[in-house]
Biopython code that builds the backbone (N, CA, C, O; Angstrom):
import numpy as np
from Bio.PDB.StructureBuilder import StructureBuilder

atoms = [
    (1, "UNK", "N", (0.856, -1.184, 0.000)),
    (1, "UNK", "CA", (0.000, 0.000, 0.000)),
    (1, "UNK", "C", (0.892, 1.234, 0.000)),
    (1, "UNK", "O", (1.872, 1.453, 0.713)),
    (2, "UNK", "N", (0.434, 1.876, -0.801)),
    (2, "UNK", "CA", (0.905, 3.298, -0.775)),
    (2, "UNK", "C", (1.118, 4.529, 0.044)),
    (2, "UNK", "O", (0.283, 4.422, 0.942)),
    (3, "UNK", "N", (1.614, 5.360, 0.179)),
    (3, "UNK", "CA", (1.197, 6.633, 1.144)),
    (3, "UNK", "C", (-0.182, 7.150, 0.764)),
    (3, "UNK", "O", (-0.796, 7.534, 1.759)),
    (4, "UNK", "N", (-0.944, 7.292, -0.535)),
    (4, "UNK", "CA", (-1.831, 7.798, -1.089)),
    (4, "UNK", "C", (-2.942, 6.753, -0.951)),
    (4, "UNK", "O", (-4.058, 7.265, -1.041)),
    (5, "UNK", "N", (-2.943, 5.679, -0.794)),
    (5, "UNK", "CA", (-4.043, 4.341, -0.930)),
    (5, "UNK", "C", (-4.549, 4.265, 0.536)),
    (5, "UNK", "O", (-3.998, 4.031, 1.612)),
    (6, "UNK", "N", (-6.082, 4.616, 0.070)),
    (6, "UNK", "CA", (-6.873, 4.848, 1.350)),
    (6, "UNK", "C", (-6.857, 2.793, 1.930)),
    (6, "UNK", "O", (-7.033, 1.843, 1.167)),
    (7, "UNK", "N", (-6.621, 2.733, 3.274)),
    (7, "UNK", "CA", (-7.091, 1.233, 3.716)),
    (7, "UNK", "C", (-8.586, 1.151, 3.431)),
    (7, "UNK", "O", (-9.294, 2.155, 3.353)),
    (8, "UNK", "N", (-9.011, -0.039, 3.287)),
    (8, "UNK", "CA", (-9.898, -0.714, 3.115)),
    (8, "UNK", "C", (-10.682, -1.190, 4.556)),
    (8, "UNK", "O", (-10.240, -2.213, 5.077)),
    (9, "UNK", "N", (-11.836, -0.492, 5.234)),
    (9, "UNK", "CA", (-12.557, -0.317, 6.014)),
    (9, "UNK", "C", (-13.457, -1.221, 5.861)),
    (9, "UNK", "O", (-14.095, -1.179, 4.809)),
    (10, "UNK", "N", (-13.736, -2.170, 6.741)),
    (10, "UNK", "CA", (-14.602, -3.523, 6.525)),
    (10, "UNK", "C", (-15.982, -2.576, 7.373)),
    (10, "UNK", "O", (-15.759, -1.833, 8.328)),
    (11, "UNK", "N", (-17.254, -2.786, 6.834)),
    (11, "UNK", "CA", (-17.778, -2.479, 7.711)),
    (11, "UNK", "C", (-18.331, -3.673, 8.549)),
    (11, "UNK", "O", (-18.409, -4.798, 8.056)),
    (12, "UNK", "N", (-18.644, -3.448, 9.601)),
    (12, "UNK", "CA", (-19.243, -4.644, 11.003)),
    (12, "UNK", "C", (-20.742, -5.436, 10.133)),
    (12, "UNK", "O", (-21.818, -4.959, 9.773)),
    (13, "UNK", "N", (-20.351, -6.352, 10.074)),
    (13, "UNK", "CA", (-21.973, -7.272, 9.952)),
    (13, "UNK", "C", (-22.788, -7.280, 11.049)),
    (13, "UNK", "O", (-22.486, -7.614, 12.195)),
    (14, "UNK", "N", (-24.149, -6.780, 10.509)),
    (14, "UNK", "CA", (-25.058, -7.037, 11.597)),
    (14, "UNK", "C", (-25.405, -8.161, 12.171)),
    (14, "UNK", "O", (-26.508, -8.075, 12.712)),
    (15, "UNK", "N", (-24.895, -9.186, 12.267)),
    (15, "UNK", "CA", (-25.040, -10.446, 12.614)),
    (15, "UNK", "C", (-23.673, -11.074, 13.752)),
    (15, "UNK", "O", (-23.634, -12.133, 14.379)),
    (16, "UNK", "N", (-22.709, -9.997, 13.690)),
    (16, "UNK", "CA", (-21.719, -10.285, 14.329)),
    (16, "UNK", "C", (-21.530, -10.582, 15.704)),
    (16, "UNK", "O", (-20.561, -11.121, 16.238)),
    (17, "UNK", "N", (-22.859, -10.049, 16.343)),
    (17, "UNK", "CA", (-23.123, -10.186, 18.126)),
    (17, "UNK", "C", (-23.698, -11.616, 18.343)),
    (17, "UNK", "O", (-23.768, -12.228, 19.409)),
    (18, "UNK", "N", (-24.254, -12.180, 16.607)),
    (18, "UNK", "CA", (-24.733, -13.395, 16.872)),
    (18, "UNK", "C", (-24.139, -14.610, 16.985)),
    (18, "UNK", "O", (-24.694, -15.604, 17.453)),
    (19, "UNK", "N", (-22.686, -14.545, 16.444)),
    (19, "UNK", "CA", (-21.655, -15.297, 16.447)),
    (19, "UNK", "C", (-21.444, -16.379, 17.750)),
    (19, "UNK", "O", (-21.999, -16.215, 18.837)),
    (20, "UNK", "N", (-20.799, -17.187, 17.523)),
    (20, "UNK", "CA", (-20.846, -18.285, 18.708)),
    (20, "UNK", "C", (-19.557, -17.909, 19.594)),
    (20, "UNK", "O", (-18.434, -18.325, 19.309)),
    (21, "UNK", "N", (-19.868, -16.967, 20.849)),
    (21, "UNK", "CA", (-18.526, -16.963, 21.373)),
    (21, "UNK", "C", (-18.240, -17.671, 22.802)),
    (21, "UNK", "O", (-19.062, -18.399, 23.359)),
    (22, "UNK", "N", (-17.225, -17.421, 23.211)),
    (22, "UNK", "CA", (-17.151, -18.088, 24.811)),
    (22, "UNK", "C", (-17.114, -16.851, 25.767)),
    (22, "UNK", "O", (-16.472, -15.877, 25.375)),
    (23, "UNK", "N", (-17.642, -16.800, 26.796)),
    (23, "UNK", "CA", (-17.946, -15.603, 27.652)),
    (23, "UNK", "C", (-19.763, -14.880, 27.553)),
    (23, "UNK", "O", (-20.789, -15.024, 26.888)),
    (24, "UNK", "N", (-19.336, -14.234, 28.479)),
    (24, "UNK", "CA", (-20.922, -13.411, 28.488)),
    (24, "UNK", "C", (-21.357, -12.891, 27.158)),
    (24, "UNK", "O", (-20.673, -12.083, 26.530)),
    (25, "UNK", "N", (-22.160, -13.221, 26.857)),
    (25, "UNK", "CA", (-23.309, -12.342, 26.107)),
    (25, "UNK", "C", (-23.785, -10.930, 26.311)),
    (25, "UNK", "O", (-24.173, -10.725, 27.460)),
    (26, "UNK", "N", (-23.849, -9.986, 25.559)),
    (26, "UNK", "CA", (-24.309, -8.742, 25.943)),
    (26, "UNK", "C", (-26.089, -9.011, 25.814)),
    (26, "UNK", "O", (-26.759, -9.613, 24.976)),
    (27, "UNK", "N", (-26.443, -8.278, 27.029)),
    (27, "UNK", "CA", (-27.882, -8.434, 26.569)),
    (27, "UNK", "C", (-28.712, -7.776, 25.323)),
    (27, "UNK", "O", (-28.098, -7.024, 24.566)),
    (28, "UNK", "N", (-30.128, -8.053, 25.092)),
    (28, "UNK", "CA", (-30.148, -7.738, 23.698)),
    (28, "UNK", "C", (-30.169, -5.879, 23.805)),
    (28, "UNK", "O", (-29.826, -5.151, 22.874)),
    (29, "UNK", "N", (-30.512, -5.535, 24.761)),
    (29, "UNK", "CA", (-30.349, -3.884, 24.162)),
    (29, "UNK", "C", (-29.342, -3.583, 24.358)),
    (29, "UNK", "O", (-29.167, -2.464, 23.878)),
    (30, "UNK", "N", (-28.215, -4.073, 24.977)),
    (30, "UNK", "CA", (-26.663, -3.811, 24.431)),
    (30, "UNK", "C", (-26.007, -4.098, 23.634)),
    (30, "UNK", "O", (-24.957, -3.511, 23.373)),
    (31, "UNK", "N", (-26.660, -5.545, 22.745)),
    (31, "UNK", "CA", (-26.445, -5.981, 21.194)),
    (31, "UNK", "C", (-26.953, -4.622, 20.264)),
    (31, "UNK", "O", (-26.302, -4.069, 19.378)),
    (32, "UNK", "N", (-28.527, -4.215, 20.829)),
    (32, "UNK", "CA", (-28.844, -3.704, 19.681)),
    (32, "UNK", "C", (-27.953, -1.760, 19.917)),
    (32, "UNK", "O", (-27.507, -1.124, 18.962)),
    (33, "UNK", "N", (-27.942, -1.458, 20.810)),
    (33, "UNK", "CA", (-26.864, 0.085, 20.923)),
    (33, "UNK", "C", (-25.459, -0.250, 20.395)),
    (33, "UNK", "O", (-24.848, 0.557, 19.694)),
    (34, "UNK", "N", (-24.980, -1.381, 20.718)),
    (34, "UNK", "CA", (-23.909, -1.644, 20.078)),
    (34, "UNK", "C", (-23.299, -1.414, 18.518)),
    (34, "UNK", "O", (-22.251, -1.101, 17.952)),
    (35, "UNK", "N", (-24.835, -1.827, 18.195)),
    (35, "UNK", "CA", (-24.880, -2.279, 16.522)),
    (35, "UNK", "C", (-25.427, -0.734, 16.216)),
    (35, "UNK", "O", (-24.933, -0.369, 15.149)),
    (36, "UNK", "N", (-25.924, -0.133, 16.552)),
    (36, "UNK", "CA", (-26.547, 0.942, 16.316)),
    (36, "UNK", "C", (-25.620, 1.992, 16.515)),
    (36, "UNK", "O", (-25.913, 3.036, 15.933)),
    (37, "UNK", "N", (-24.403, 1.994, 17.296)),
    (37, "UNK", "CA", (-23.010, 2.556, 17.507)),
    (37, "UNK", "C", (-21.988, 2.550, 16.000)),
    (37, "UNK", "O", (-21.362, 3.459, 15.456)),
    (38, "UNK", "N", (-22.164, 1.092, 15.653)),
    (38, "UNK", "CA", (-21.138, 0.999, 14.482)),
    (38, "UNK", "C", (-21.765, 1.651, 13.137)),
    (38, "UNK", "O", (-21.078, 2.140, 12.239)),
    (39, "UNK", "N", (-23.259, 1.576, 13.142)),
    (39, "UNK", "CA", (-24.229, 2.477, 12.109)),
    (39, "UNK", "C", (-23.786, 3.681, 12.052)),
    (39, "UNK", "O", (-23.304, 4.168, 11.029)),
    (40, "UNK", "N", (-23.897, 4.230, 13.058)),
    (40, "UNK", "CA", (-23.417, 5.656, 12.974)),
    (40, "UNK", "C", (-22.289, 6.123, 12.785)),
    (40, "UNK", "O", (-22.124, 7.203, 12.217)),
    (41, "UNK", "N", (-21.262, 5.342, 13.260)),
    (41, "UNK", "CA", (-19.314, 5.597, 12.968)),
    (41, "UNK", "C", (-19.766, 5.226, 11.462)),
    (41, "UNK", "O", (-19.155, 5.840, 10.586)),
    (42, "UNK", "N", (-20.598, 4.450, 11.103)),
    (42, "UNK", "CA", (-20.291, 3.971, 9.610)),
    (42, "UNK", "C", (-20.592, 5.323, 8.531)),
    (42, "UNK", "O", (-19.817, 5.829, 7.719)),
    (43, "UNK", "N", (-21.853, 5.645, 8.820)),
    (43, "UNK", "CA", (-22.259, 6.820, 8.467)),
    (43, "UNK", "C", (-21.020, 8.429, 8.135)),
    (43, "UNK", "O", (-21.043, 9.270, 7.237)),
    (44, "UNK", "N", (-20.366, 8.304, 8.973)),
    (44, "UNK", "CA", (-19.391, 8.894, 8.576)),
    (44, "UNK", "C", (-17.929, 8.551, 8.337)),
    (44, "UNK", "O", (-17.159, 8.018, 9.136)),
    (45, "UNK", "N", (-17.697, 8.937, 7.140)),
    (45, "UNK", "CA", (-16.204, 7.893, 6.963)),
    (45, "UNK", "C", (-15.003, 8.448, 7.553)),
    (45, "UNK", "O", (-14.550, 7.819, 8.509)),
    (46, "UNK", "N", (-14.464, 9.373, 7.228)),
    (46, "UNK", "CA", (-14.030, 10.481, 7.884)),
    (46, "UNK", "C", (-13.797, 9.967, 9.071)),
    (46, "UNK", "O", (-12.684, 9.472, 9.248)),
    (47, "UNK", "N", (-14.603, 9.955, 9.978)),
    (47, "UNK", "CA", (-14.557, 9.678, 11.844)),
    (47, "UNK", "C", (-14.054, 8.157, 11.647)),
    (47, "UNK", "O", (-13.040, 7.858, 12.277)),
    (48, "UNK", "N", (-14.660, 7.146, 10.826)),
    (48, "UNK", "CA", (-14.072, 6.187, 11.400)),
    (48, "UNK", "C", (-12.912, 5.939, 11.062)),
    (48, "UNK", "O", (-12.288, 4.988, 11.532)),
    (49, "UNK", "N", (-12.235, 7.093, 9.828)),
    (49, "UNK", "CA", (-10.350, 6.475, 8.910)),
    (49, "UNK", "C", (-10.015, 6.883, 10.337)),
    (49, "UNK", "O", (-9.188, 6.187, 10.926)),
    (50, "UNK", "N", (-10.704, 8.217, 11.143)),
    (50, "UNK", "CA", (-9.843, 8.616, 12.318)),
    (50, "UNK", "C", (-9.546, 7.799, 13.475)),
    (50, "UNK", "O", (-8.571, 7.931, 14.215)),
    (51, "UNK", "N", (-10.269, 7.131, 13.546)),
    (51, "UNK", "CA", (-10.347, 6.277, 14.679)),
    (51, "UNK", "C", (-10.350, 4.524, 14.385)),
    (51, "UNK", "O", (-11.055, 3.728, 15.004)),
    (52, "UNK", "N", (-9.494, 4.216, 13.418)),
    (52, "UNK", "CA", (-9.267, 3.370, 12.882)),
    (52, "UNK", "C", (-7.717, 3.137, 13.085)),
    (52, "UNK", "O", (-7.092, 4.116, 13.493)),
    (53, "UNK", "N", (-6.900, 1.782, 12.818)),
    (53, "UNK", "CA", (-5.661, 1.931, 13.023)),
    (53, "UNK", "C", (-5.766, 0.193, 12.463)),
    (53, "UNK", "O", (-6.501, -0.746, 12.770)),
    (54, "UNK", "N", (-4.308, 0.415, 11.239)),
    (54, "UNK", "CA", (-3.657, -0.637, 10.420)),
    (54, "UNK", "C", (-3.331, -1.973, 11.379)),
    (54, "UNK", "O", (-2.588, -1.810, 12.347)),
    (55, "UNK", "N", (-3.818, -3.114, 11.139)),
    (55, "UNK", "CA", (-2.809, -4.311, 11.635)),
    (55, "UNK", "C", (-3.135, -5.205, 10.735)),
    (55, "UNK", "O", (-4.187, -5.821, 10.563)),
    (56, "UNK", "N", (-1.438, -5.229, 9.787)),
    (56, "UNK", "CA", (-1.508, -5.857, 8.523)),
    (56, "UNK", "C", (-2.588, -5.413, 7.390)),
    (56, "UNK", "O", (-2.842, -4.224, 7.194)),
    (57, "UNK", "N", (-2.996, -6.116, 6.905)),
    (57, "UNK", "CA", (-3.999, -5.476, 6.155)),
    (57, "UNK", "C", (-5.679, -5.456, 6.182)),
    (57, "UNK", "O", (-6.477, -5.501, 5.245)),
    (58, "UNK", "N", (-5.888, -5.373, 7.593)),
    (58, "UNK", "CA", (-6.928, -5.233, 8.168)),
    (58, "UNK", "C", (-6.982, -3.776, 8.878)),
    (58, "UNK", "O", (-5.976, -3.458, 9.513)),
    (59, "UNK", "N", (-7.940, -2.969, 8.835)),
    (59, "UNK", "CA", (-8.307, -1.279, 9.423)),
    (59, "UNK", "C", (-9.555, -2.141, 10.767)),
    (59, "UNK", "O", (-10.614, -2.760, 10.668)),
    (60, "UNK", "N", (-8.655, -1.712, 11.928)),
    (60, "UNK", "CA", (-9.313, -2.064, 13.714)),
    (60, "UNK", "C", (-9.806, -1.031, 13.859)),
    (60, "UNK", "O", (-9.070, -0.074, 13.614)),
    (61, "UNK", "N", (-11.282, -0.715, 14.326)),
    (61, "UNK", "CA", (-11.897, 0.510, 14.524)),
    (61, "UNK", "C", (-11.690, 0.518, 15.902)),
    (61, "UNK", "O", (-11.867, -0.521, 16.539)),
    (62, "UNK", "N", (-11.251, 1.810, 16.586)),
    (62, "UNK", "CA", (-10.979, 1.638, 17.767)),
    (62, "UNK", "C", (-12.051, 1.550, 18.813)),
    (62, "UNK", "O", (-13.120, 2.077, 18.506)),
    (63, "UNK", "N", (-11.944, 0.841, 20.287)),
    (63, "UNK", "CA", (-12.950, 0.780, 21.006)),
    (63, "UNK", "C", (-13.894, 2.068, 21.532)),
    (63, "UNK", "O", (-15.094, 2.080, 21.807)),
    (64, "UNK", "N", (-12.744, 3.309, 21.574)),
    (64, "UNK", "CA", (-12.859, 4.352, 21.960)),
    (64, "UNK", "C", (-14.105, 5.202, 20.929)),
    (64, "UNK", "O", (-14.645, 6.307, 20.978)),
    (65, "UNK", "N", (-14.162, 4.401, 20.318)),
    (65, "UNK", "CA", (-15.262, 5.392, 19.093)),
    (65, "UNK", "C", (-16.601, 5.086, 19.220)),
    (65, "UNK", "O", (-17.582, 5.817, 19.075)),
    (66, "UNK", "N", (-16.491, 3.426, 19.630)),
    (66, "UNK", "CA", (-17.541, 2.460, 19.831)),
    (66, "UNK", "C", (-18.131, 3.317, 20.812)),
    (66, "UNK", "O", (-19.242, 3.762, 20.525)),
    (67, "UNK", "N", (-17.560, 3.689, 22.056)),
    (67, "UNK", "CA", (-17.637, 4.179, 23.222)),
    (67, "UNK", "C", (-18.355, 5.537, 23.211)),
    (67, "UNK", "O", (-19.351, 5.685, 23.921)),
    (68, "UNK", "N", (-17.925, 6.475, 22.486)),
    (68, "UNK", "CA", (-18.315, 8.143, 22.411)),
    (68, "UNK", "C", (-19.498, 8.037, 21.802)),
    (68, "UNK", "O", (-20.513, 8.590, 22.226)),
    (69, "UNK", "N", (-19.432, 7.046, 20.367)),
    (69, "UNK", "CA", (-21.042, 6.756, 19.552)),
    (69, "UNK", "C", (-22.225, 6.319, 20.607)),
    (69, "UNK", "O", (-23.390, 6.676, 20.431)),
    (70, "UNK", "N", (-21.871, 5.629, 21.557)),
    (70, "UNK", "CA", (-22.480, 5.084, 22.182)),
    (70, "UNK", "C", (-23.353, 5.607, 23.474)),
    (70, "UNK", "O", (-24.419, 5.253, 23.978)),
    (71, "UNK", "N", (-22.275, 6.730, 23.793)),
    (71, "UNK", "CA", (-23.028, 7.448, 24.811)),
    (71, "UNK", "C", (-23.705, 9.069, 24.352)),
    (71, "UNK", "O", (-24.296, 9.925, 25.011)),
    (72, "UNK", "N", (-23.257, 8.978, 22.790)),
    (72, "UNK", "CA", (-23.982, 10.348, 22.149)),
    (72, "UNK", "C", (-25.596, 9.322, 21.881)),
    (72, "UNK", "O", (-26.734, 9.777, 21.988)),
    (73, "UNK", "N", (-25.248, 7.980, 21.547)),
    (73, "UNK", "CA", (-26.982, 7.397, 20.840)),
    (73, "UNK", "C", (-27.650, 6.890, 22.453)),
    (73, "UNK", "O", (-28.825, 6.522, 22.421)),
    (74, "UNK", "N", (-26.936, 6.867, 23.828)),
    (74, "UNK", "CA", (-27.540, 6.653, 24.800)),
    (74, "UNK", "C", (-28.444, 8.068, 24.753)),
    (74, "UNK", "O", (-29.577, 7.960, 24.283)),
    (75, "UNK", "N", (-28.093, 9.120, 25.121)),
    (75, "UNK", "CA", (-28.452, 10.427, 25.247)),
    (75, "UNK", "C", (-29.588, 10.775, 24.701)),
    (75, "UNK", "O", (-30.499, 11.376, 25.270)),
    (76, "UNK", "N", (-29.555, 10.266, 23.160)),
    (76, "UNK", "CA", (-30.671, 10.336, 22.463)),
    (76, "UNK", "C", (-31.571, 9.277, 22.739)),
    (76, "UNK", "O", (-32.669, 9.603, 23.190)),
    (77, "UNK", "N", (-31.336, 8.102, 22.566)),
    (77, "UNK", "CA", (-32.743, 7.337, 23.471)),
    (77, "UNK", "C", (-33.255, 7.901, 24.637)),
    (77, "UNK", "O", (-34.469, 8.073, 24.746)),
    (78, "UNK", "N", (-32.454, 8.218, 25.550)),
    (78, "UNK", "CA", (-33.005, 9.043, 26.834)),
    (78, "UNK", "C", (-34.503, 10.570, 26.445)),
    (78, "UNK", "O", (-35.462, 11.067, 27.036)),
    (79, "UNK", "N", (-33.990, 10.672, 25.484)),
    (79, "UNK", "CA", (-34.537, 11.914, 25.059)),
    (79, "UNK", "C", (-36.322, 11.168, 24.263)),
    (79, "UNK", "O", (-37.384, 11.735, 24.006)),
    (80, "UNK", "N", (-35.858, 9.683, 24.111)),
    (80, "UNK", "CA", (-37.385, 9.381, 23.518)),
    (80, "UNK", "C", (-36.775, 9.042, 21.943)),
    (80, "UNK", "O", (-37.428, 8.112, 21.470)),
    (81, "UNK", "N", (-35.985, 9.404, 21.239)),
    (81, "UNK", "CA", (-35.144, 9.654, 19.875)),
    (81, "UNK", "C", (-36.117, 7.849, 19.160)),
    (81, "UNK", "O", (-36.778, 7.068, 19.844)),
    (82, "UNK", "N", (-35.844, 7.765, 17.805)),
    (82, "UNK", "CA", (-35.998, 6.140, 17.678)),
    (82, "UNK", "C", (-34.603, 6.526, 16.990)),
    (82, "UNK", "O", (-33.995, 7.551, 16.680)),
    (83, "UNK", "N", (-34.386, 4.768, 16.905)),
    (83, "UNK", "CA", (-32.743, 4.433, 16.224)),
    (83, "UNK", "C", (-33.037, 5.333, 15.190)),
    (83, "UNK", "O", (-32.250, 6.278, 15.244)),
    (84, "UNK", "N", (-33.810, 5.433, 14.306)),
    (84, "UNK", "CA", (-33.682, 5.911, 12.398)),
    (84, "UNK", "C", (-33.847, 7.248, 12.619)),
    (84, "UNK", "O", (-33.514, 7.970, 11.678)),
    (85, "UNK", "N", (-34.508, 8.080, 14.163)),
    (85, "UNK", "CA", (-34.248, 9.366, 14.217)),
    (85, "UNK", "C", (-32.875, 9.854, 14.666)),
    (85, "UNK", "O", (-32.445, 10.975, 14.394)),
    (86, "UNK", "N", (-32.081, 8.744, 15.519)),
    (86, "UNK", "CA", (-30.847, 8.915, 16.340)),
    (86, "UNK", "C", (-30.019, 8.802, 15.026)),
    (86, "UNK", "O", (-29.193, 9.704, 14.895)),
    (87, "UNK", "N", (-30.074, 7.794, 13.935)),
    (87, "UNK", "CA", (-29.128, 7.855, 12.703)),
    (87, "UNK", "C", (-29.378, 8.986, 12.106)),
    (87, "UNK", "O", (-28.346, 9.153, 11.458)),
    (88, "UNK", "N", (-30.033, 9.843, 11.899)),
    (88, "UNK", "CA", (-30.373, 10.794, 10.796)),
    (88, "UNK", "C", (-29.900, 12.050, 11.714)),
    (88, "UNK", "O", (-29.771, 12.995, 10.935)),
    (89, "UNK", "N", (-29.611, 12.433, 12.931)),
    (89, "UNK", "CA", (-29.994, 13.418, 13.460)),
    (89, "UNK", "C", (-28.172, 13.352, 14.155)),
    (89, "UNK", "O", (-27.442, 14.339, 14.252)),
    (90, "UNK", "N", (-27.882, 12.243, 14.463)),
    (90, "UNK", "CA", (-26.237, 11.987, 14.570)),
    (90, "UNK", "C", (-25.371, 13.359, 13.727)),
    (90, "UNK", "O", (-25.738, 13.798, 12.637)),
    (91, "UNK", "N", (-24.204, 13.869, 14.493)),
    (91, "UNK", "CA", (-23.817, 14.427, 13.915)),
    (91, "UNK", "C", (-21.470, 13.522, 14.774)),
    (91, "UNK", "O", (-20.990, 12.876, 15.706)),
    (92, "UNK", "N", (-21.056, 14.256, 13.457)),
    (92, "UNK", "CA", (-19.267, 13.351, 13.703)),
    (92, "UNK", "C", (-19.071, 13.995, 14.856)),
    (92, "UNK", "O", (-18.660, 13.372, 15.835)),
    (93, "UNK", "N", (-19.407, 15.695, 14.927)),
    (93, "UNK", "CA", (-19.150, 16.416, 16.223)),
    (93, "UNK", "C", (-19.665, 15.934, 17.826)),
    (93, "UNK", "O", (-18.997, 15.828, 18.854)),
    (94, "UNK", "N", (-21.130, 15.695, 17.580)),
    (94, "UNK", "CA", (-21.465, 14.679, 18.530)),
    (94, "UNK", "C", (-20.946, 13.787, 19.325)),
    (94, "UNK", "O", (-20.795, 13.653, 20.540)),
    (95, "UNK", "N", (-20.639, 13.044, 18.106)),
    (95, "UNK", "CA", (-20.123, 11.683, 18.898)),
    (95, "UNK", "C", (-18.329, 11.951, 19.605)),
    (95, "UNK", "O", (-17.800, 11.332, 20.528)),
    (96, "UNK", "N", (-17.841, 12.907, 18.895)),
    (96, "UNK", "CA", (-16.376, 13.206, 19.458)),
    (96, "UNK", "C", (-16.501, 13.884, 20.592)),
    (96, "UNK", "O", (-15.466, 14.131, 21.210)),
    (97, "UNK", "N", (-17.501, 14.239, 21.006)),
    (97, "UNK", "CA", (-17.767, 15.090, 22.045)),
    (97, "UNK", "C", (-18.879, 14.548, 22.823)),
    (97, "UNK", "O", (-19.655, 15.316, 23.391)),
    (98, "UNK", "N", (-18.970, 13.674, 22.870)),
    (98, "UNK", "CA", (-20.084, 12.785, 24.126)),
    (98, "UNK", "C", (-19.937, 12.741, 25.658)),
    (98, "UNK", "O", (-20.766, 12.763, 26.567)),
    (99, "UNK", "N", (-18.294, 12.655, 25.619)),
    (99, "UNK", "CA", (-18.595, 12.684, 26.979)),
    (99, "UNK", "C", (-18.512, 13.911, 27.444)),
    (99, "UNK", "O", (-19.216, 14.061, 28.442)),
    (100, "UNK", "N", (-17.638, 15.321, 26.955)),
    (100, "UNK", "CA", (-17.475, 16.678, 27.330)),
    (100, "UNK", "C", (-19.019, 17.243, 27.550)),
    (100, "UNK", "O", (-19.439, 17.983, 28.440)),
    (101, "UNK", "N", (-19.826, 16.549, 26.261)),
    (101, "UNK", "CA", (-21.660, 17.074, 27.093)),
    (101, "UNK", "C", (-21.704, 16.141, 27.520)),
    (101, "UNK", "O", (-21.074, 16.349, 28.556)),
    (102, "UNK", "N", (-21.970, 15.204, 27.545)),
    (102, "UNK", "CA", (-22.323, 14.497, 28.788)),
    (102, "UNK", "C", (-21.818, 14.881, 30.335)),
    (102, "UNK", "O", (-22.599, 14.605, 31.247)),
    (103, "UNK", "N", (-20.978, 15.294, 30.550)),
    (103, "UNK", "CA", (-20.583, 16.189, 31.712)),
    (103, "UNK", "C", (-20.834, 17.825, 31.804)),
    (103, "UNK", "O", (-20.231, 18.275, 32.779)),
    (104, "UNK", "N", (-21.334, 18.531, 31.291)),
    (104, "UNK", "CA", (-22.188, 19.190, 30.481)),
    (104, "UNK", "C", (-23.725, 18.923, 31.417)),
    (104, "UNK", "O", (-24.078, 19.432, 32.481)),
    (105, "UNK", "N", (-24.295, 18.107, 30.693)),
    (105, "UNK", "CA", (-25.804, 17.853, 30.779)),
    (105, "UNK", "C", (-26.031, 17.378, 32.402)),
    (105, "UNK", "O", (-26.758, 18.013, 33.166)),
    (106, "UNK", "N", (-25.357, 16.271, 32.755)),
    (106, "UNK", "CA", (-25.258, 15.536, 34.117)),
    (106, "UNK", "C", (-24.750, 16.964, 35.039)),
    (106, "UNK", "O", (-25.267, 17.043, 36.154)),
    (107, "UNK", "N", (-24.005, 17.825, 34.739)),
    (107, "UNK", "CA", (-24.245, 19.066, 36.138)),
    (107, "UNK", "C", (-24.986, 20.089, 36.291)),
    (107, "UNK", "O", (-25.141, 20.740, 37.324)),
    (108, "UNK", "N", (-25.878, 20.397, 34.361)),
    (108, "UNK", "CA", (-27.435, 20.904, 34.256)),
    (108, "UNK", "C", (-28.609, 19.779, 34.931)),
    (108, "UNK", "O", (-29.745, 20.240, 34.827)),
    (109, "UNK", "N", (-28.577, 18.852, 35.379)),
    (109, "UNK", "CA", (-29.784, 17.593, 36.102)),
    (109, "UNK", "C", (-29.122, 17.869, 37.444)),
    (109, "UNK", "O", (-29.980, 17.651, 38.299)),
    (110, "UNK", "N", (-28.250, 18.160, 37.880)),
    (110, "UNK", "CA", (-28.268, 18.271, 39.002)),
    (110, "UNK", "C", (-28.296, 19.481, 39.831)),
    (110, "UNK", "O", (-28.510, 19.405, 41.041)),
    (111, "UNK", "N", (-28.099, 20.528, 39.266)),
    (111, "UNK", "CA", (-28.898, 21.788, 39.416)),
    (111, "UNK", "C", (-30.371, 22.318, 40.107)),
    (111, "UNK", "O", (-30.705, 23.500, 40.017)),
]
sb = StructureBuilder()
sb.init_structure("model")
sb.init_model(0)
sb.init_chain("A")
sb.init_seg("    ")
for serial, (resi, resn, name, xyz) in enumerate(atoms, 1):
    if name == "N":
        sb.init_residue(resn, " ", resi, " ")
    sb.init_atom(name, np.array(xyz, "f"), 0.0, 1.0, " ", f" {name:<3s}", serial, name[0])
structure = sb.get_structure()
C-alpha cells in the first residue's frame, strides 16, 4: 500500500453479536446500541479512517469510538429519539464530544 491508498474499512456485519462466542453475552439492548453505535461511525467515513488503526492489512476501529457513539446514541434514546431518528440526526461532532456534554448535561440535572 501506498502513502496515497486509502485502507480498506470492513464495515461490522449485523449479525456479528450473533456469532458463537465463549464468555458473556451482551444483553439484547446492548447488542442492539452496540450495533446501532457501528451504524453511525459507519455513516461517517471520515470519523471512522480517524479512529481506525492498520494491523496488517486489516483497518481495527478503535474501542474508543464504539464508546463516544455510544453514549452520544444513549443520550438520544433518553430523550425518547428512535434508532432511524438517532441515525439521521447523529452528527461526527457529537459523537467526538459525548462525553465533554455528557458532563455538560449531568451538572445541568443536578442543578
Amino acid at each position: 500500500m501506498t502513502d496515497k491508498e486509502e485502507p480498506i474499512l470492513p464495515a461490522p456485519d449485523d449479525d456479528v453479536w450473533e456469532q458463537p462466542v465463549i464468555g458473556e453475552q451482551p444483553d439484547g439492548w446492548t447488542r442492539d446500541a452496540l450495533g446501532l453505535a457501528h451504524k453511525a461511525i459507519d455513516k461517517f467515513p471520515e470519523l471512522r479512517k480517524r479512529y481506525s488503526r492498520l494491523a496488517g492489512p486489516a483497518a481495527i476501529l478503535s474501542t474508543g469510538a464504539v464508546l463516544l457513539a455510544g453514549i452520544a446514541i444513549t443520550r438520544r434514546q433518553r430523550r425518547g429519539e428512535s434508532p432511524d431518528e438517532i441515525l439521521e440526526g447523529l452528527t461526527p461532532e457529537e459523537i467526538e464530544n459525548a462525553v465533554r456534554l455528557d458532563r455538560e448535561g449531568d451538572e445541568e440535572e443536578e442543578e
